[in-house]
C-alpha positions, 0 to 999 in steps of 0.5 A: 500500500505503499509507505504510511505519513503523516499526511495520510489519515484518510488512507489509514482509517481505510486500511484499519476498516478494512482489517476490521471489517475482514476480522468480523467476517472472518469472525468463527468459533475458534480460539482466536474469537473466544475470549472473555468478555469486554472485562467480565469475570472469565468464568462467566463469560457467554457461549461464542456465537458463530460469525460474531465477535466483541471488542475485545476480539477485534482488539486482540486479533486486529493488534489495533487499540481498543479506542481505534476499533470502537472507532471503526465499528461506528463507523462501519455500522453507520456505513451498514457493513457492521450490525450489532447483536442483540444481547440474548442473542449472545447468551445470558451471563450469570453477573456482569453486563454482557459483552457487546456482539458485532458480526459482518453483514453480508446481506448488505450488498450482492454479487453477480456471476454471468456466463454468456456462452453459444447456447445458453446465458446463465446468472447466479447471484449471491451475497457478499460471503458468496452464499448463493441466493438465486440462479436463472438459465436462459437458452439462446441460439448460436446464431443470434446476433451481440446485441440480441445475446446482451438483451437476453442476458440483461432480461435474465439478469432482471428477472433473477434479480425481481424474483430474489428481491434484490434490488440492482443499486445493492449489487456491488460487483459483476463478474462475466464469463465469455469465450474468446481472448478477453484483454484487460477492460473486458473488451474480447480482442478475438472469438471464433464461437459467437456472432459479431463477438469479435472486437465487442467491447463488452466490458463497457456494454455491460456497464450501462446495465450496472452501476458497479464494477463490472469483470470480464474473463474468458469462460475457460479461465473462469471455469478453473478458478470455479474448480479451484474454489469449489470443485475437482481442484479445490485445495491444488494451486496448480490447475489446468482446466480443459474444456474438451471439445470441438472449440478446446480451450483451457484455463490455467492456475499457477501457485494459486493465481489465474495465468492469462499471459500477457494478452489474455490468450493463454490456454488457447490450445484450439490453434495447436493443430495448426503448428502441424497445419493438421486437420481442423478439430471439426474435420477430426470427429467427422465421419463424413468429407464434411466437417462438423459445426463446432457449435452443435453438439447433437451432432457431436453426440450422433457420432459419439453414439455410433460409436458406442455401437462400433460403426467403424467410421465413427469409432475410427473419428473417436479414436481420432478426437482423442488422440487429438484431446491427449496432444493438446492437454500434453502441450499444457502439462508439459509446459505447466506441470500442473498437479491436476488436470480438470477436464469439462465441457460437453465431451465430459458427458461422452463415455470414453474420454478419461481413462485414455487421456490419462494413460497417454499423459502417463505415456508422454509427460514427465510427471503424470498429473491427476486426472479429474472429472469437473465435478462443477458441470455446466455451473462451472462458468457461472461459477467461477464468474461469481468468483470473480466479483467476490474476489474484488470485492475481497480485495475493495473490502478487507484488502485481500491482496492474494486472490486467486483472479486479481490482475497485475499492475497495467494488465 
């Protein structure tokens, strides 16, 4: 934050905010929250509450004076971040005057995560600990235009938002998954899977519908920070997240942050057929002399499904799909070596995916990492992308510094 002086009063009442704010939310059962009271007999000191703490926590945990820390939850209570417990509901102590109780409220404003994809636009919204309130899913067609795929996504947003009771001003973030190659202002510099999608400042189209920050990221890397948080990969900082099919793409974490790369185009391994000047992934799963669309994922299936029952061609298209899946998630581990791999998208509802791409990984890369089914599904993106508005507001609020999707500086 930079070196504190004399001059900077109002620089430092905001960081002591927020490191109270962050230790009431933080705010458990455990030791560091179980103290005796605001100066009471310990003996008789009331049961701890869950999500609550007293002064005297705040001052013991903070290290700041108690002066200081009454200070601040007046100040926090008045802004509506902070709420005071009554006292029964603190317990009852048998002498002395109870200890007064505060706990975070996380109901006092609300995040948003949106996925935008080539069939369907998702929304989840949540409270400010990420607790979700409410979901809505909108089917949408692949060829429909930017602007009529924005208008489905803001209706959906609208309706989610009434039938929650949640009113648009509370909303303190949105994050947004998006396929293609996101630069840092939300503007996709390149996308091959949407109409009219290529050079769509979308970051700025979305911020006429909200007045708060609005986070763009690609729908690969979104979905790696959702495993990461809550799915196959939770507790690994080394992650690579494929998404397994005819527009394969991937997200990547390294020592627990997202990796972008420099523009935004890392994990964009849909291109590594052309270092060969090889077939298009939709000429490999053909059965026919004709290439498949990518976007359509019945027809994917069909051929899946032929397979199964050993029609030669498609068996030998399969084949071909998978060695091709190996050759590109090989690229990633070899450059990477990420503890796991975590393998999403619609080929992961097809039989025969995982089991071949983990023994060729053992075959071809140096150190085989864990192989795992997304255990997120379809929720992934939308998942991750409420990730993102959780981590900004971690970061605006209770001066988290290490999330796992903040930028660096210029980026």
């Amino acid at each position: 934050m930079g070196r504190l002086t004399g001059g900077d009063p109002s620089l430092l009442r905001r960081i002591n905010s927020a490191v109270v704010l962050h230790a009431l939310r933080a705010a458990t059962v455990s030791p560091d929250f179980q103290d005796h009271g605001d100066g009471t007999d310990p003996d008789h000191a009331p049961e701890p509450v869950p999500g609550c703490a007293t002064l005297t926590d705040l001052t013991r945990v903070t290290g700041l004076s108690r002066p200081t820390v009454e200070g601040v939850v007046e100040g926090l209570t008045a802004d509506g971040l902070v709420v005071e417990m009554p006292a029964e509901e603190g317990g009852v102590r048998r002498q002395g005057r109870p200890a007064r109780r505060f706990r975070f409220r996380a109901e006092a404003g609300h995040l948003l995560g949106v996925e935008i994809g080539a069939h369907r636009v998702a929304a989840l919204l949540s409270d400010l600990d990420g607790r979700p309130l409410g979901s809505t899913v909108r089917e949408v067609s692949e060829k429909a235009s930017a602007d009529e795929r924005l208008e489905r996504v803001r209706t959906a947003v609208a309706d989610l938002l009434r039938r929650s009771g949640v009113a648009r001003y509370s909303l303190r973030a949105v994050g947004v998954g998006s396929p293609g190659i996101v630069e840092a202002d939300g503007t996709v510099h390149l996308c091959t899977a949407l109409p009219g999608w290529t050079g769509l400042r979308l970051g700025e189209r979305l911020r006429r519908s909200f007045r708060c920050p609005v986070l763009v990221e690609n729908d690969a890397n979104t979905a790696a920070v959702a495993e990461h948080w809550k799915g196959a990969a939770a507790g690994s900082d080394d992650v690579v997240y494929v998404v397994a099919g005819l527009s394969p793409g991937a997200g990547a974490l390294i020592g627990g942050r997202l990796h972008r790369g420099f523009g935004g185009a890392a994990g964009e391994i849909g291109a590594l057929h052309l270092l060969g000047r090889e077939a298009s992934p939709e000429e490999v799963l053909s059965t026919t002399d004709e290439p498949l669309n990518p976007l359509d994922e019945n027809q994917v299936a069909r051929v899946f499904a032929l397979a199964r029952a050993d029609d030669t061609r498609a068996r030998a298209a399969v084949d071909r799909f998978i060695r091709r899946l190996v050759h590109d998630v090989a690229a990633l581990v070899l450059a990477l070596d990420p503890e796991v791999v975590v393998v999403g998208g619609w080929a992961t509802g097809l039989d025969g995916i995982l089991d071949p791409l983990r023994d060729e990984l053992a075959r071809y890369c140096l150190r085989p990492p864990q192989v795992a089914q997304s255990l997120l599904g379809e929720a992934a993106v939308v998942t991750g992308a409420l990730r993102l508005a959780l981590d900004h507001v971690e970061e605006e609020l209770f001066a988290v510094e290490s999330t796992v999707t903040a930028r660096r500086a210029g980026h």
